[in-house]
C-alpha positions in Angstrom: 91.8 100.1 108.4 94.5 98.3 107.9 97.5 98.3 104.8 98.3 96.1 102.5 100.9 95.5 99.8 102.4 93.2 97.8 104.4 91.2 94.6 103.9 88.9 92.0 106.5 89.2 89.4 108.5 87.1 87.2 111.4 88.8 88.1 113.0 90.6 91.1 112.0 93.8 91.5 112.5 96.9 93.3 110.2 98.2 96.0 112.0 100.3 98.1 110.6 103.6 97.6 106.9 102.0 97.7 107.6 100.3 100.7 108.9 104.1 102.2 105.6 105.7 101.2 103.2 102.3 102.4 104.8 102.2 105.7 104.9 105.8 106.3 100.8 105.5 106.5 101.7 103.7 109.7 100.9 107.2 111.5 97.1 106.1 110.9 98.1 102.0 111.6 100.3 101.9 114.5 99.4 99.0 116.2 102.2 96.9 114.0 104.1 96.0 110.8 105.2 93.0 108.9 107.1 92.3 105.8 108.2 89.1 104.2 109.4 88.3 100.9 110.6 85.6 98.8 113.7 87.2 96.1 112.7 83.9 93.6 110.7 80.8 93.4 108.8 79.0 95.8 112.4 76.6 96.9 113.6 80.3 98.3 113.6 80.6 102.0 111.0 82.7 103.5 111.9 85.8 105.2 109.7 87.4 107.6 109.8 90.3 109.5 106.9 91.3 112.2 106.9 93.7 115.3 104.1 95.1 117.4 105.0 98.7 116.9 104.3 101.3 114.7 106.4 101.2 111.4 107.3 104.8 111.8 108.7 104.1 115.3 110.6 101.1 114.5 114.1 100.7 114.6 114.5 97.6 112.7 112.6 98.5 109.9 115.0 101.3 108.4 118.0 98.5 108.9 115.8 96.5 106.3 115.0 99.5 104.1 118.6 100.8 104.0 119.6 98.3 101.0 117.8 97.6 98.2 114.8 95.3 98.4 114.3 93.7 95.6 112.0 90.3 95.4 109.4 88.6 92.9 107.1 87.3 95.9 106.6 90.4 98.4 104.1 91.3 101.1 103.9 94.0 103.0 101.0 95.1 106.4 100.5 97.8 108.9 98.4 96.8 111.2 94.6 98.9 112.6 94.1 96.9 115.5 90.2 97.0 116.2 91.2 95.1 119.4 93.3 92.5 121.1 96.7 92.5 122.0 99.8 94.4 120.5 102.2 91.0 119.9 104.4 89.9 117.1 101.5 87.0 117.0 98.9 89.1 116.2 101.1 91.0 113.5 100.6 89.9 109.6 101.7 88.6 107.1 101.0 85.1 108.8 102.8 81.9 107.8 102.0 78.2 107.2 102.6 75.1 105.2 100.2 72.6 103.4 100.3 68.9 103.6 102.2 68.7 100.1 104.9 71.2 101.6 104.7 74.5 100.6 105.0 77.6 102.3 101.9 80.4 102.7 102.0 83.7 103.6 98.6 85.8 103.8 98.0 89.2 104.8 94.1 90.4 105.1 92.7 93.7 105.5 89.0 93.3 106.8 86.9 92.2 110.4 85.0 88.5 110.2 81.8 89.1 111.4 80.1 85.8 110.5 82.8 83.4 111.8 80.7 80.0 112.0 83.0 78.0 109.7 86.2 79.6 112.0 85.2 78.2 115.5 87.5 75.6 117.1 90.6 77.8 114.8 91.2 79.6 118.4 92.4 76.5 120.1 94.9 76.6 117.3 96.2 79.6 116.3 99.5 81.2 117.9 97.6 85.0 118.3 93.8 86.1 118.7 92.9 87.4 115.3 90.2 86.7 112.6 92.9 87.0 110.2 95.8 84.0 111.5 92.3 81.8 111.8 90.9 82.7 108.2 94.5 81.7 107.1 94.4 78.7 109.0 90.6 77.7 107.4 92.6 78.3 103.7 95.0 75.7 104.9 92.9 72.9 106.1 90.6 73.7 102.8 94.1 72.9 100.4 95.1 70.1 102.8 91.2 68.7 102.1 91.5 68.6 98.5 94.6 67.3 98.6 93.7 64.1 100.7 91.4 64.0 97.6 94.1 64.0 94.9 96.0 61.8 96.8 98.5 64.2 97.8 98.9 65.7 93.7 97.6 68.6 94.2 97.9 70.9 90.9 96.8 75.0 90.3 93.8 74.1 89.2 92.7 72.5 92.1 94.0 74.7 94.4 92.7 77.5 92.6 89.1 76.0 92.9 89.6 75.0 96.4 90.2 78.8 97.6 87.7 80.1 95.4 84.9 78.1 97.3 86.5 78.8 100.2 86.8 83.0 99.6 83.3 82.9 98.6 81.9 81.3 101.6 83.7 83.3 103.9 83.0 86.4 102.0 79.8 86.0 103.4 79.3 89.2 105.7 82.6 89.3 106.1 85.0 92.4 104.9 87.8 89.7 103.4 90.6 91.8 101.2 93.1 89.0 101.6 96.5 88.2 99.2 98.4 84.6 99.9 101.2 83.4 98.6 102.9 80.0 97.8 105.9 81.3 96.1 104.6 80.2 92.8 100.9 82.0 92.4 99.9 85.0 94.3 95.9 84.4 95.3 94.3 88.1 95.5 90.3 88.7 96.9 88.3 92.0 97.6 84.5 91.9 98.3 83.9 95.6 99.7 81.5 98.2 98.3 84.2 100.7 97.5 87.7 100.1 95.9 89.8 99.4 99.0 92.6 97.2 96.5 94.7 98.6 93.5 97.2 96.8 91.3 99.8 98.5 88.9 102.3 96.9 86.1 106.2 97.5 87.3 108.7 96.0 85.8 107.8 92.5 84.4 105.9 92.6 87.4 102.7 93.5 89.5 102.0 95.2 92.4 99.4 95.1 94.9 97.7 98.3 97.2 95.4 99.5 99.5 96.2 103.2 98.2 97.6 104.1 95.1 101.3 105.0 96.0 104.1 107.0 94.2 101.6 110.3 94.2 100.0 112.3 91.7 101.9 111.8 88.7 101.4 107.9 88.9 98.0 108.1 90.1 96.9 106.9 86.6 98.8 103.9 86.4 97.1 101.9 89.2 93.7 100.3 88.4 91.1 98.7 90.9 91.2 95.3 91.7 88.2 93.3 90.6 85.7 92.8 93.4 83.8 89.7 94.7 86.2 87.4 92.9 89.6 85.2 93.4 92.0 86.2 91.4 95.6 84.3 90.6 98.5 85.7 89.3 102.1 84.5 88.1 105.1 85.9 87.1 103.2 89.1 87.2 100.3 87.8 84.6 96.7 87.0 85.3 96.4 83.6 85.0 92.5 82.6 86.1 89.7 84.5 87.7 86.8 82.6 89.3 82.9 84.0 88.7 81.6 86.7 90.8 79.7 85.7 93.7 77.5 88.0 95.7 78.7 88.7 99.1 79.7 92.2 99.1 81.0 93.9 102.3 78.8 97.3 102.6 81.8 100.0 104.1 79.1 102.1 104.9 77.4 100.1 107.5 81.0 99.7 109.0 81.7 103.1 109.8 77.7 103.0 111.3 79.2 100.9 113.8 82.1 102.6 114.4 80.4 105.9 114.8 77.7 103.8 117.6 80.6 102.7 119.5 80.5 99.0 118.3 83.0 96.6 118.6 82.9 92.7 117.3 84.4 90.3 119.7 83.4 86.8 119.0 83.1 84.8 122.5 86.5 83.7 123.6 88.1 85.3 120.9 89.8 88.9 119.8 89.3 90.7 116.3 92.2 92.5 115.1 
């Protein structure tokens, strides 16, 4: 499957050696890498960084790594293709702007099987995956409650906003996603085993698929809470909506894999 990682932290920090170990896990997710980062607020230009090669083949990628990384808004993907093209479109993290002007970035870990509130997102998206069309469904569902505040959108809003909108598409869906508007970090896992970890660094937090570092800091990461959204600033929790029930059964995924299955919605490529 594929990686992710990320940061939410009040201050920089430095990831470098995480980074080294999460991208050296490319050898079982070749099919492409991303980074992008953000080394303050949400006014801080966005950097991002994608290619359609394995991390550990890269030649750009060690350029980056060479100095010190060191950001309060981070994320971090190596991508499993389950099909489609090998593209810098197709690569995550994935980019986009609301109506009120800030910046997204979203990287997802998962396959949409029950796509009905996605279709039409094809026509629109610049690659073929679930994931740029999920991000592009978050968008239109800030930009919606927006219109409704007249354009004054606050956290709380927002916050309720993607928490409908994780729910509904958690339905049958394996959706371990983490955006970021440069402020909040928005994190949501709905699978039947623990396939997100978290750890404290620094003034900071930091987001897994795998605990990294190795044995002796095994103990430090904790699981993320499942079936939930969860916001975080300056590397605090700041508002967890209620469970809702659409857990993602892994077992019945690697069922399909071991049959031979593969999901391709009609007219469209899952990656």
């Amino acid at each position: 499957m594929c990686e992710l990682f990320a940061v939410n932290s009040k201050s920089p920090i430095n990831v470098n050696r995480y980074l080294a170990e999460f991208y050296d896990h490319s050898h079982g997710n070749p099919h492409g890498w991303g980074l992008t980062y953000r080394e303050g607020g949400s006014d801080d230009t966005v950097r991002l960084w994608r290619e359609p090669v394995a991390a550990y083949e890269s030649k750009l990628l060690p350029t980056l790594l060479e100095r010190p990384i060191e950001a309060s808004h981070l994320q971090a993907h190596i991508r499993n293709a389950t099909c489609g093209t090998l593209s810098p479109e197709n690569c995550h993290p994935f980019r986009g702007s609301d109506i009120t002007g800030r910046d997204w970035t979203m990287i997802h870990n998962g396959i949409l099987f029950n796509e009905g509130m996605l279709w039409g997102y094809d026509q629109r998206e610049e690659g073929q995956t679930d994931s740029e069309r999920a991000m592009l469904f978050f968008l239109d569902v800030v930009d919606e409650a927006a219109l409704r505040s007249n354009g004054r959108l606050g956290f709380d809003q927002t916050f309720d906003a993607l928490a409908g909108a994780v729910s509904q598409l958690g339905n049958q869906n394996k959706l371990n996603v983490i955006l970021d508007d440069g402020t909040y970090t928005y994190v949501h896992t709905n699978t039947s085993e623990v396939t997100l970890y978290f750890r404290h660094v620094g003034d900071g937090l930091v987001f897994s698929t795998y605990p990294l570092g190795g044995p002796n800091e095994a103990d430090a990461w904790s699981p993320v809470p499942r079936n939930r959204l969860i916001a975080y600033r300056d590397g605090k929790l700041v508002k967890t909506s209620a469970p809702h029930g659409y857990v993602f059964c892994e077992a019945i995924l690697d069922i399909r894999r071991a049959l031979g299955e593969t999901y391709v919605p009609p007219k469209q490529q899952v990656a």
